[in-house]
LUMVO-989245 format. One line per field, with one value per residue: x, y, z of N, C-alpha, C in turn. Coordinates in Angstrom, 1 decimal. Example, Ala and Ser with C-alpha at 12.3 -4.5 7.8 and 13.67 -1.06 7.14 Angstrom:
# residues 2
nxx = 13.2;12.8
nyy = -5.7;-2.2
nzz = 7.8;7.1
caxx = 12.3;13.7
cayy = -4.5;-1.1
cazz = 7.8;7.1
cxx = 13.2;12.9
cyy = -3.3;0.0
czz = 7.8;7.9
END
This chain:
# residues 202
nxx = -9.4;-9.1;-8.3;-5.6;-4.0;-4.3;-2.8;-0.2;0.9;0.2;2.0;4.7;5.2;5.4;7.8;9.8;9.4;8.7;7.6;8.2;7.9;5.1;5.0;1.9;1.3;0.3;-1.4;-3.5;-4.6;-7.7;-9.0;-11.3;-14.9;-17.2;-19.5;-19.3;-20.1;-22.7;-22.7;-19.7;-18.7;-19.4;-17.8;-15.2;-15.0;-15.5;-13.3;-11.1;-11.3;-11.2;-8.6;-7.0;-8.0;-9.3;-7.3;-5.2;-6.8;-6.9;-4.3;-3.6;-5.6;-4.4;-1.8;-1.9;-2.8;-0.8;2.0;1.1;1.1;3.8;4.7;5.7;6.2;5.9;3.8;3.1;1.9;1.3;0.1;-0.8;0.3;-2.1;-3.5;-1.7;-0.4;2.4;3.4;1.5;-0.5;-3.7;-5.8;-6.5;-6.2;-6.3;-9.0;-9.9;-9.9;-11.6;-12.6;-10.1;-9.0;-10.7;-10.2;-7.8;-7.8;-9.9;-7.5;-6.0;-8.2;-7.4;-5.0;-4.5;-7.0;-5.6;-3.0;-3.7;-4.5;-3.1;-0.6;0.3;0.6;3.7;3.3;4.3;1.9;2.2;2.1;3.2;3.3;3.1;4.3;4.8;6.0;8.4;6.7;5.1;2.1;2.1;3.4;1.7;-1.0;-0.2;-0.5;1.3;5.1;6.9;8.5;12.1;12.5;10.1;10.3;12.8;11.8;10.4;10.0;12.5;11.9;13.9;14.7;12.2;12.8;14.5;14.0;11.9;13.7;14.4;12.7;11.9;14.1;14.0;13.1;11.0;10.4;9.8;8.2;4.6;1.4;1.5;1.2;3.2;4.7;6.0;7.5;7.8;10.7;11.4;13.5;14.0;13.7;12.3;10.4;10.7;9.5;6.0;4.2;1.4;-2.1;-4.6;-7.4;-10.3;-12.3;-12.3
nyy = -13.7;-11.3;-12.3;-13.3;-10.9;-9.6;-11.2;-11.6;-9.1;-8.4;-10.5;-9.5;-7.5;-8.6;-10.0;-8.2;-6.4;-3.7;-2.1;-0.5;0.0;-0.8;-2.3;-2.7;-5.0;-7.2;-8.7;-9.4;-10.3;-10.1;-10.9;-8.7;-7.3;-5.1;-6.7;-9.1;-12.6;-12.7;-14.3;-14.9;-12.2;-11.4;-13.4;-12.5;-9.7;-10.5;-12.0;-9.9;-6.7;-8.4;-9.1;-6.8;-4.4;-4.6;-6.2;-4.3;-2.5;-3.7;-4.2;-1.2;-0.7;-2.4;-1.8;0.7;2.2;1.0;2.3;5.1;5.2;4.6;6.9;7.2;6.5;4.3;3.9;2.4;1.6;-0.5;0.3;0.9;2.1;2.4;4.4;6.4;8.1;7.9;11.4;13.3;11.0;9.6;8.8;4.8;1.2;-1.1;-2.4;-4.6;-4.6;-2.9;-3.8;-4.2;-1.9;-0.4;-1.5;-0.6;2.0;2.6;1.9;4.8;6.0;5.5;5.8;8.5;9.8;8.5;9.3;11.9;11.7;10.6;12.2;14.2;12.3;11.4;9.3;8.4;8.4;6.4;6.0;3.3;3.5;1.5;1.3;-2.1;-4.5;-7.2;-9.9;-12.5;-12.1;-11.0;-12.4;-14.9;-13.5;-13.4;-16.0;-17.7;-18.8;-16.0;-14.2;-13.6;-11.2;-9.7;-9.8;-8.8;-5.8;-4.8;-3.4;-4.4;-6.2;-5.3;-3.1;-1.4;-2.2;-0.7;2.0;2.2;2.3;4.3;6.4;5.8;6.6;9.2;10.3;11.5;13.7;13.6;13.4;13.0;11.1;11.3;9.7;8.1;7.9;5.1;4.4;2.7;3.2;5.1;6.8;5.3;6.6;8.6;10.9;15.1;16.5;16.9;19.9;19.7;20.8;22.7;21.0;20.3;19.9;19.4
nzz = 9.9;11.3;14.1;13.5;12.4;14.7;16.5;15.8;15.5;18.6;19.5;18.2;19.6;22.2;22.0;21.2;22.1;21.1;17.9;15.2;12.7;10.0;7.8;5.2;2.9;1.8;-1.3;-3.7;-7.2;-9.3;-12.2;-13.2;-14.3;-14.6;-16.4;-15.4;-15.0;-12.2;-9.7;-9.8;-9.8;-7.2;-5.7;-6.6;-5.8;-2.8;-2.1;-2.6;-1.7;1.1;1.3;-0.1;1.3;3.4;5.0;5.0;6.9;9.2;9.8;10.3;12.4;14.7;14.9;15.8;18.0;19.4;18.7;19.1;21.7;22.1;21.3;19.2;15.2;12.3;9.6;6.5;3.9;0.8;-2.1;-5.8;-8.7;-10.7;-8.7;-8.3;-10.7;-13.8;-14.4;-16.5;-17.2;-16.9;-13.7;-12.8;-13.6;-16.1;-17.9;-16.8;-14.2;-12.4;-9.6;-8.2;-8.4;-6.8;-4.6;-3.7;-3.9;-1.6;0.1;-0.1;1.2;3.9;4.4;3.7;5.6;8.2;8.5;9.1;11.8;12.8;13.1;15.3;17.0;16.4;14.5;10.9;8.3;5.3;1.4;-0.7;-3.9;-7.0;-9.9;-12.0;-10.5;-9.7;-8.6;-6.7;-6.4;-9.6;-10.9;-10.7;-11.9;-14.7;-15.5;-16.5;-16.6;-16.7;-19.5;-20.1;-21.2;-20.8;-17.9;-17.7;-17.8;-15.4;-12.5;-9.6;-6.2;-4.3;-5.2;-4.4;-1.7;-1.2;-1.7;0.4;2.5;2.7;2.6;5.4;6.6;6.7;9.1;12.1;11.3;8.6;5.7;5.8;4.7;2.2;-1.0;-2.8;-6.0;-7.8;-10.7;-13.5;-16.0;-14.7;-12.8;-9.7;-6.8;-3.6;-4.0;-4.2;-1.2;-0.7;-0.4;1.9;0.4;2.3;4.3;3.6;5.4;8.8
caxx = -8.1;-8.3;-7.5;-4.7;-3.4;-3.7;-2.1;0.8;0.8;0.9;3.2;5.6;5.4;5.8;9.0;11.0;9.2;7.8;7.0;9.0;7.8;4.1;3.9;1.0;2.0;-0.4;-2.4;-4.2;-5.1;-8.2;-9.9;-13.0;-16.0;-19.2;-20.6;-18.9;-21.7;-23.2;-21.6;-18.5;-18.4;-19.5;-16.4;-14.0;-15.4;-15.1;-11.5;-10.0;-11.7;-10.9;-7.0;-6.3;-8.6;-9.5;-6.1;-4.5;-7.3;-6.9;-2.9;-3.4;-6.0;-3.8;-0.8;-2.2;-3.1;1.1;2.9;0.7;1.7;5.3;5.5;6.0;6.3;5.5;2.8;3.5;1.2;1.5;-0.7;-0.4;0.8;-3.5;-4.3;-0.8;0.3;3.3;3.0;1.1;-1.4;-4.8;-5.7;-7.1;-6.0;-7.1;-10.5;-10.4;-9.1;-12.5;-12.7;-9.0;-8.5;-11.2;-9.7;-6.6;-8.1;-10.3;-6.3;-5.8;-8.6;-6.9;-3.8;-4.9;-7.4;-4.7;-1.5;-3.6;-5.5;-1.7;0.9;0.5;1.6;4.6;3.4;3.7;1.6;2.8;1.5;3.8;2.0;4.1;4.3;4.8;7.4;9.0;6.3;4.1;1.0;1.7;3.8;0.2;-2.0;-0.3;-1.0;2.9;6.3;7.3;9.7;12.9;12.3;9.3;11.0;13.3;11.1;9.9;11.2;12.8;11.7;15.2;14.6;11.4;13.2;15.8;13.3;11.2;14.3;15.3;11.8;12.2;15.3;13.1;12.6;10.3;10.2;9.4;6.5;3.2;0.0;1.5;1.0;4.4;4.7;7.1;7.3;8.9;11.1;11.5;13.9;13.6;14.0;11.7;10.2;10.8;8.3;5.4;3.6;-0.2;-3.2;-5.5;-7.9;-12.0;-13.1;-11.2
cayy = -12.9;-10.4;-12.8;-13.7;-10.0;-9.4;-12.1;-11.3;-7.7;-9.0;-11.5;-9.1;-6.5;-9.2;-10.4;-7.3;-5.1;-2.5;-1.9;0.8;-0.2;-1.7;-2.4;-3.6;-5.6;-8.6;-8.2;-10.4;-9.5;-10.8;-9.7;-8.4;-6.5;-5.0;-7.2;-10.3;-13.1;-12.4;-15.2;-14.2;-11.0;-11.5;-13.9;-12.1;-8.4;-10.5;-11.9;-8.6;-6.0;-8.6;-8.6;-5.7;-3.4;-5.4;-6.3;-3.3;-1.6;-4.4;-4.3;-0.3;-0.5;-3.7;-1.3;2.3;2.5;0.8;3.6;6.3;4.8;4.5;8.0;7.4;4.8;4.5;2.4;2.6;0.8;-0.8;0.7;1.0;3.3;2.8;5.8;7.7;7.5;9.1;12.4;13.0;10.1;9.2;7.6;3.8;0.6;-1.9;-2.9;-5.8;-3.9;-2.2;-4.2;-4.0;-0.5;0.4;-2.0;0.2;3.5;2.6;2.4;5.8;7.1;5.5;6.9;10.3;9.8;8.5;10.4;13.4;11.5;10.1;13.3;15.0;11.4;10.9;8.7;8.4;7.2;7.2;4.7;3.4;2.9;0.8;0.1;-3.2;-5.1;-8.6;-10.4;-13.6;-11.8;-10.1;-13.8;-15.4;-12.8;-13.6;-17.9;-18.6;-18.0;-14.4;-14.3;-12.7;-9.4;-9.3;-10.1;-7.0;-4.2;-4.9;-3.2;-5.7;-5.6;-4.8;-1.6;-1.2;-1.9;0.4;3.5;2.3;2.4;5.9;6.8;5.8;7.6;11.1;10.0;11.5;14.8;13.4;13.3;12.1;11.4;11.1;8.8;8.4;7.5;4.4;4.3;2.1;3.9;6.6;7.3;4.9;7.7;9.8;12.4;16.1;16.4;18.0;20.5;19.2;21.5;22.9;20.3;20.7;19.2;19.3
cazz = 9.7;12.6;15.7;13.2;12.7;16.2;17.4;15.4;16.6;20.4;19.8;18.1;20.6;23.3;21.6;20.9;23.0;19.9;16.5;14.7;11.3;9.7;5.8;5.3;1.8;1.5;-1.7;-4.7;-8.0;-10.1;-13.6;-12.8;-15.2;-14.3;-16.7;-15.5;-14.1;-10.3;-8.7;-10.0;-8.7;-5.5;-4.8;-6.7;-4.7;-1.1;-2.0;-3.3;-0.7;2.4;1.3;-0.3;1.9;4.7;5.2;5.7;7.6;10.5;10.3;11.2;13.8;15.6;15.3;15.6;19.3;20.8;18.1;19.6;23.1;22.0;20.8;17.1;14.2;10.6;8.5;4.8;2.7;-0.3;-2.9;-7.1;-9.5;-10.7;-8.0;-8.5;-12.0;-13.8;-14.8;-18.3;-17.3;-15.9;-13.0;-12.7;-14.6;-17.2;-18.7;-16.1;-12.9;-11.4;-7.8;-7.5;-8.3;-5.9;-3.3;-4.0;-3.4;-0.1;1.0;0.0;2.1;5.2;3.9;3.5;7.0;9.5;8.5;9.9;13.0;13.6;13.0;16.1;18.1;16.1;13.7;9.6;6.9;3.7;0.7;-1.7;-5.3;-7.6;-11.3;-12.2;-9.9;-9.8;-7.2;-6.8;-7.3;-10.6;-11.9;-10.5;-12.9;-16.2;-15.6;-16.8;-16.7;-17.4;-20.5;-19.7;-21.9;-19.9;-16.2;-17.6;-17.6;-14.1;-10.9;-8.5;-4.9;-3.8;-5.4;-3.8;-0.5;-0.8;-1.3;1.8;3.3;2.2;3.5;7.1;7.2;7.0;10.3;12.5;10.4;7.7;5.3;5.7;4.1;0.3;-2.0;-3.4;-7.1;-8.5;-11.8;-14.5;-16.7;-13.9;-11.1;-8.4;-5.7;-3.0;-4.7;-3.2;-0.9;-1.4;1.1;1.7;0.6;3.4;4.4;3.6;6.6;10.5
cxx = -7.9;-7.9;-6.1;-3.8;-3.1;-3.3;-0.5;1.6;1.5;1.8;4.5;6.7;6.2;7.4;10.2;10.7;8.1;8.3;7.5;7.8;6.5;4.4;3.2;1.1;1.5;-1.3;-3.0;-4.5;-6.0;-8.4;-11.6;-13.5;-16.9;-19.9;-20.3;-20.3;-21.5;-22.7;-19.9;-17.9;-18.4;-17.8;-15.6;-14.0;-14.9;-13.6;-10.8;-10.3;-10.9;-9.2;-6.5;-6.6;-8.4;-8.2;-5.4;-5.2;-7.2;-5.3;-2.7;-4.2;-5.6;-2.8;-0.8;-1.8;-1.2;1.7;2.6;0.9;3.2;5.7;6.3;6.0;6.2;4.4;3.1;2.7;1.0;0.1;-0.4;-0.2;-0.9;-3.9;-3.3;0.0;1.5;2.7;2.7;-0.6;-2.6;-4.4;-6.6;-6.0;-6.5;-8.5;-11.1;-10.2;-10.0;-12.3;-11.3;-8.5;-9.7;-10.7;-8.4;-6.8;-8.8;-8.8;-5.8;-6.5;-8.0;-5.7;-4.2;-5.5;-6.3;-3.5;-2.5;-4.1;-4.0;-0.3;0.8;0.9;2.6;4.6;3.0;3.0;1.7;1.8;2.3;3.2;3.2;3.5;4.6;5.8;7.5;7.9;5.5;3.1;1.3;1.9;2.2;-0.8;-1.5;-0.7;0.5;3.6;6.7;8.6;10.7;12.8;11.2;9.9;12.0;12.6;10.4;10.1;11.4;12.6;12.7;15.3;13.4;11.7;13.8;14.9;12.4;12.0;14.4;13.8;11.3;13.2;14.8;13.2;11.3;9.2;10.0;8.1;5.8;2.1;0.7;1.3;2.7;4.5;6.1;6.8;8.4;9.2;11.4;12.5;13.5;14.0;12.8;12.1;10.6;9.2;7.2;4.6;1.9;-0.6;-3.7;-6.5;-9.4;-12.6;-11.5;-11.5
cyy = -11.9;-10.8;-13.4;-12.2;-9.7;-10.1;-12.0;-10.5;-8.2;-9.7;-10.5;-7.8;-7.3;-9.8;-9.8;-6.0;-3.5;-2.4;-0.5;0.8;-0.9;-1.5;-3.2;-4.1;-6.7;-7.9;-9.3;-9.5;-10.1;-9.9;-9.6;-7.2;-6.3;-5.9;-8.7;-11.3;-13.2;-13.0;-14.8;-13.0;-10.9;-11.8;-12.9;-10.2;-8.9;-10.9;-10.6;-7.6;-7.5;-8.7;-7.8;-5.0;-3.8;-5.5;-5.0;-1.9;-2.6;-4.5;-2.7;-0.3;-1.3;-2.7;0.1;2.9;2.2;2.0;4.8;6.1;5.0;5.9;8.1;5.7;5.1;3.6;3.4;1.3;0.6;-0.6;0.2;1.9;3.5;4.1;6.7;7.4;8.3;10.3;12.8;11.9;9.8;8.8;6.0;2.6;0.2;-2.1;-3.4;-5.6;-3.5;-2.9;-3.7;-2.7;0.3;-0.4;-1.0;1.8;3.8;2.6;4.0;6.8;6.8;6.1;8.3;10.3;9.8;9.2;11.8;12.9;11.5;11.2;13.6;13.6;11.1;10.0;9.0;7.7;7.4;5.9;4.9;2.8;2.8;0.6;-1.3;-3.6;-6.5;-9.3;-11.9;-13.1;-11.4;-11.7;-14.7;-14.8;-13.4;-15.2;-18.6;-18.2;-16.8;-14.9;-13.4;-11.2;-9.1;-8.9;-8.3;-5.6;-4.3;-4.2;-4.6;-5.4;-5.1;-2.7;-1.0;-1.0;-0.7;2.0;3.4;2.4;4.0;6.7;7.0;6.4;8.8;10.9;11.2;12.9;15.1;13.6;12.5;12.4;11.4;9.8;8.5;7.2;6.2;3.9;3.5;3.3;5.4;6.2;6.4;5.4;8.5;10.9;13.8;16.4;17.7;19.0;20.4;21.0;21.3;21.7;21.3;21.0;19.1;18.0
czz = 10.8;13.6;15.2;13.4;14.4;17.1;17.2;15.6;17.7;20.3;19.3;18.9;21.9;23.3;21.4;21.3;22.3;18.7;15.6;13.4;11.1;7.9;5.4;3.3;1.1;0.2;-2.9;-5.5;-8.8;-11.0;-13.2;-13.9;-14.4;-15.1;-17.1;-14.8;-12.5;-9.5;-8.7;-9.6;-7.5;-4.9;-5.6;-5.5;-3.2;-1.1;-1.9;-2.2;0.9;2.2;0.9;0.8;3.2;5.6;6.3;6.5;9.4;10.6;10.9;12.4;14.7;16.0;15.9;17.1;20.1;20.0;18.4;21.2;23.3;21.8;19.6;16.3;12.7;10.1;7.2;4.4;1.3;-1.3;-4.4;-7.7;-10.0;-10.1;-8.1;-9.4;-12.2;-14.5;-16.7;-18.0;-16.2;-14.7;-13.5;-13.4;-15.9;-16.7;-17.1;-15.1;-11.9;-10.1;-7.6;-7.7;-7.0;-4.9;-2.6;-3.1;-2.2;0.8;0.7;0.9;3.5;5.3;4.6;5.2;8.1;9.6;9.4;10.9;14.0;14.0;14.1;17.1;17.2;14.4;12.1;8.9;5.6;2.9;-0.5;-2.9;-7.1;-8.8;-10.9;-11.3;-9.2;-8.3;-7.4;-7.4;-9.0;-11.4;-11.8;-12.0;-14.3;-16.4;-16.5;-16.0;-17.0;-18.4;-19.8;-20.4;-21.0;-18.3;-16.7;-17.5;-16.3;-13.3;-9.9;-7.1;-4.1;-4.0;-4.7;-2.3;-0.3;-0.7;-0.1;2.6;3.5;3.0;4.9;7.5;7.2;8.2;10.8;12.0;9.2;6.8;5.7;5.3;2.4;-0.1;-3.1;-4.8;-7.7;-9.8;-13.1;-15.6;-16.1;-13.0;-10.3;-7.0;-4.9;-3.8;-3.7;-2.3;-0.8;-0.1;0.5;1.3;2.2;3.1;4.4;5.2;8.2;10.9
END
């Protein structure tokens, strides 16, 4: 998978010159237990970690180095509402969720990490963390067809676009480093944004 990312990288740089935009967006969902059987874990732990995590830790370090060359950019990564819920409620998911909610949250520490390695060259990282919304993977998890009462309470990725859009228009003064909340039954809008706590650690 990484001589594939970074071939894609180079070729898209070589083709239009540079890279405004990364969303790293690839993801898979299984059911996973702690006290599912040993073999089973294993594979479903190395599937879920090398595309959820994996994934979008080699689509920033392909892109990181030309947007800090270029003098700006964005990576936005697609997370879950699991690590940023609505207000009132936990974090995590379901029963069956542990690998892929920690696949989830290893993207929040790059989140959180690179927004501050990256601000001072230009670039943002935000991570969008979605309720439920109309995709392959999620139609994949249930093993049918979705019923239409079901398909309705979804968000549709159109709506998802249109707030990544609304996000890049902050431009270069925008936020970074949140976790930004999409929620069924909410507002599909940029929240107001919020001003970071001080950091533990420099």
């Amino acid at each position: 998978m990484s001589d594939d990312v970074r071939g894609f990288v180079d070729a898209a740089i070589e083709r239009f010159g540079r890279i405004h935009t990364m969303v790293s967006n690839a993801g898979i969902w299984r059911a996973t237990s702690p006290v599912d059987p040993w073999e089973k874990s294993i594979d479903d732990f190395d599937a879920l970690i090398a595309t959820n995590l994996r994934g979008v830790f080699l689509c920033g370090r392909a892109i990181a180095p030309h947007m800090v060359e270029m003098g700006g950019g964005n990576i936005v990564n697609i997370a879950t509402d699991h690590i940023c819920p609505p207000p009132g409620y936990n974090t995590g998911g379901g029963t069956r969720m542990d690998v892929y909610d920690a696949s989830k949250w290893g993207i929040n520490g790059f989140t959180q990490a690179w927004s501050r390695v990256l601000e001072p060259h230009g670039v943002r990282v935000n991570a969008l963390c979605m309720d439920a919304t109309d995709s392959e993977m999620i139609r994949g998890a249930l093993g049918m067809t979705p019923p239409q009462e079901l398909l309705d309470t979804w968000m549709r990725p159109e709506q998802i676009a249109g707030l990544l859009v609304a996000l890049l228009k902050e431009g270069p003064e925008g936020r970074t480093g949140e976790n930004i909340g999409i929620w069924l039954d909410h507002e599909i809008a940029l929240p107001p944004r919020v001003d970071p706590l001080p950091h533990r650690f420099q």
